[in-house]
N, C-alpha and C positions, 0 to 999 in steps of 0.2 A: 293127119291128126296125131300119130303114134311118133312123128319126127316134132312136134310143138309140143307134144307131153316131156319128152326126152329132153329136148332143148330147158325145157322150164324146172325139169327138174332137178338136173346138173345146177343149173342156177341155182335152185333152193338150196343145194348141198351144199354146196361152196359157202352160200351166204352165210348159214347159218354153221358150220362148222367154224369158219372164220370168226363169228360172232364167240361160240361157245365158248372157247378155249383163248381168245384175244380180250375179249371185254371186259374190262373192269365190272365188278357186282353192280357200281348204279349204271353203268352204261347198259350193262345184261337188264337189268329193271327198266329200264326208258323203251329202250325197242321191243321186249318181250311185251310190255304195256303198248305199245303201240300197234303190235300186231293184234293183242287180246281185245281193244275200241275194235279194230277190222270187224273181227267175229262178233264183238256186239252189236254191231249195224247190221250184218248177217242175219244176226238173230233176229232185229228190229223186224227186216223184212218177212223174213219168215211168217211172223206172227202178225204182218198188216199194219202195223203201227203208220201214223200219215207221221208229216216231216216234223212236225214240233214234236212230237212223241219221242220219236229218231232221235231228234239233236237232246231233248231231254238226258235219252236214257244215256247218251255219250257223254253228256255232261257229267251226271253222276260217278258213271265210270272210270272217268279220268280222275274227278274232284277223292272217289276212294283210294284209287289207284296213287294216286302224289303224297295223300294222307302216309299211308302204306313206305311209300320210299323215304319220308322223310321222320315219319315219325320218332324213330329212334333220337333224332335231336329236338324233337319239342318236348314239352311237359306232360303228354300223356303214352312219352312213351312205356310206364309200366302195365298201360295196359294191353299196351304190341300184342304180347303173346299171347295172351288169353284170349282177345277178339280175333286172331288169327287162329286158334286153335278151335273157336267155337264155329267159326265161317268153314275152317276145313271138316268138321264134324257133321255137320248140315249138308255136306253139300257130299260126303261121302253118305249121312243118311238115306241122301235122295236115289244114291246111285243102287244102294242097297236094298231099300225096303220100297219106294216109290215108283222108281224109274220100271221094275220086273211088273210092277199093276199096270202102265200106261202101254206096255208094249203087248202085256196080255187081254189088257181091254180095247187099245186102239182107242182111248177116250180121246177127244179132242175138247180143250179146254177155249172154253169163247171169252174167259175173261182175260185182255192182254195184259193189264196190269200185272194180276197173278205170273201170267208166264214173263214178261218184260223183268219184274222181279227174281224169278226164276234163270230167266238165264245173266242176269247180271251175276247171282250167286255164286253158277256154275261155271263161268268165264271168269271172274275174280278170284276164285279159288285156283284154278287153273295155272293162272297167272302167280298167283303165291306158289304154289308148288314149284311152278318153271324157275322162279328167283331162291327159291327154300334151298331147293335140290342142286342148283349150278352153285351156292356160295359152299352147301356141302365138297363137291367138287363136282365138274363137268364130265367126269369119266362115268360118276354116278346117273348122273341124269341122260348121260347118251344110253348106258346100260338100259334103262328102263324107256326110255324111248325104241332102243334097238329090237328092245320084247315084243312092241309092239309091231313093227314093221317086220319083223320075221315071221309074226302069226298073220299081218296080213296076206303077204304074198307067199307062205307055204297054204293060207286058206284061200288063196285063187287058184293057184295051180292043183293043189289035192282035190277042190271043189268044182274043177274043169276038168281032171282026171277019173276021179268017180263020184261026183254031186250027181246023185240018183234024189235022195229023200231033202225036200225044201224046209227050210230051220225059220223063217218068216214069209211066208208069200204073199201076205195083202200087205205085206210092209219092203220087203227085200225080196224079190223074187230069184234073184240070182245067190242068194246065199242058201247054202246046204249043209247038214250036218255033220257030213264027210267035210267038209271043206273047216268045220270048227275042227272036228278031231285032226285033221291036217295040221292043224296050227298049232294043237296043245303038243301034238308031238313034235313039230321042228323046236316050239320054246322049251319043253322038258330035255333035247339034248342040247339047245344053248346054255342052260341052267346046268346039266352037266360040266357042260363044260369050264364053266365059270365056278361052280362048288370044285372040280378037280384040281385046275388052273389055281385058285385063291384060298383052297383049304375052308370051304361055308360049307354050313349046314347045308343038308341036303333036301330041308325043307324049304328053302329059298325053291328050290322047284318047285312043290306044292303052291307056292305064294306065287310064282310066275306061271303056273296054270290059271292062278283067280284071277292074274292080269290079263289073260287073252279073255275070260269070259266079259269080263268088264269092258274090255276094249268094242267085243262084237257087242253088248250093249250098247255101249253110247255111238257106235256107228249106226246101229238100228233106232235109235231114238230120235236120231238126227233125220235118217230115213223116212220117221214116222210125222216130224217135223215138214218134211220137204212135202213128203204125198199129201199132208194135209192141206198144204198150202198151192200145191198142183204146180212146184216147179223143179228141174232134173236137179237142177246145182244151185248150191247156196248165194252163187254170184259165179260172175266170169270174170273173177280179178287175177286168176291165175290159168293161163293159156294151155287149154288141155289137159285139168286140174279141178278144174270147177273154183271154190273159191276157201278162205280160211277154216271154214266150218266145216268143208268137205277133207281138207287134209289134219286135222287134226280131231275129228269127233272119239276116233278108236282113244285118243290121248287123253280126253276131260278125264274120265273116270281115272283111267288109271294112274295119274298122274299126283291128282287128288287121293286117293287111295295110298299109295303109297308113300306120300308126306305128310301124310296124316298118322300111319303106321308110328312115323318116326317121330311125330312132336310127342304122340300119345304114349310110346314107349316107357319114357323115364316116368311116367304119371303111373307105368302099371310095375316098375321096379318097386316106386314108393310104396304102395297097396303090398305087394308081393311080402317087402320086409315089414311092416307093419303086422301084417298076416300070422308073420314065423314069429315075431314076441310072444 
């Protein structure tokens, strides 16, 4: 098992570092889109959807998703940004104000529509960030990916080291509080090192602190996802991996989150000088 995770992961690395840093912007848009349909059928299952539901909701996804990449050459591209900043706003709402009530109540919602709706939001935004953040540059978007992957595996090893106190148990049993605080402190000295290393504020720490807690959300959401539905992994489309939803859940959020940071930015410069007249 531990030699088919390893094999598959080296895989993933390769691929996608290959991808990151070779691909043209629409070529990075077509496979990122292509991986994000994965995790929408993921999601389909999840939530019970029968096969016409399924192809439905893939339908939509792709038909927004192409929207999305070509828009900039049709006639509605001026309103790219703004349906792109309102999609990213929503679906950081959710992770903000929404997602901390579903994981404290354990509500499980029986209308599929609702959530079918719901995770195309959350996987389309996703997907916008992934393409926002790579044509910023690829160094950017590894950074904020790397955030997340440092807090997950210093929150397995500090949460196997001393995980005494459980942080979800009818949802995640193996995660521990010790194992968060493990992670906010490996990324506060990534985040050092990156504010030393590049001359940033030092508040970028503070803000890669909000990205592990975000991250162990939407991996717990996903979790709350899977037990509802009474199955371990999203899919076995990744050998020793589980499947797209399982490797990327710590990612919605934060990913979202912090491209939304940055379209929203210049909107609070404006406000700012307006302000000081």
């Amino acid at each position: 098992m531990l030699r088919t995770r390893v094999i598959t992961a080296i895989f993933l690395v390769i691929g996608f570092l290959t991808a990151l840093y070779l691909a043209s912007d629409l070529t990075w848009a077509l496979l990122s889109l292509s991986v994000t349909l994965i995790g929408v059928w993921e999601w389909s299952k999840l939530i019970a959807l029968n096969t016409w539901q399924m192809r439905l909701m893939l339908l939509i996804g792709l038909a927004i998703g192409l929207l999305f990449i070509f828009s900039p050459n049709l006639s509605i591209s001026p309103f790219y940004n703004v349906v792109k900043l309102v999609l990213m706003a929503m679906a950081s709402l959710f992770w903000l104000i929404v997602a901390p009530f579903f994981l404290w109540s354990g509500i499980k919602v029986n209308y599929k529509w609702w959530m079918a709706a719901l995770g195309l939001l959350l996987l389309l935004a996703t997907w916008l960030a992934l393409v926002g953040l790579h044509h910023i540059s690829p160094w950017v978007l590894l950074s904020v990916l790397a955030t997340v992957w440092i807090a997950d595996s210093a929150a397995y090893f500090a949460g196997k080291r001393f995980g005494r106190n459980k942080l979800a148990p009818s949802i995640s049993p193996g995660k521990t509080w010790e194992g968060v605080a493990g992670a906010i402190l490996a990324v506060s000295v990534y985040g050092y090192i990156l504010c030393y290393s590049f001359n940033l504020s030092v508040w970028l720490i503070v803000g890669m602190a909000l990205l592990v807690v975000l991250s162990v959300m939407g991996d717990l959401f996903e979790s709350l996802l899977k037990r509802q539905a009474g199955v371990k992994d999203s899919s076995q489309l990744l050998p020793g991996h589980g499947g797209v939803l399982d490797r990327i859940d710590g990612l919605i959020p934060t990913l979202v989150l912090t491209f939304f940071v940055y379209l929203f930015s210049p909107f609070c410069e404006v406000i700012s000088a307006c302000l000081s007249l």
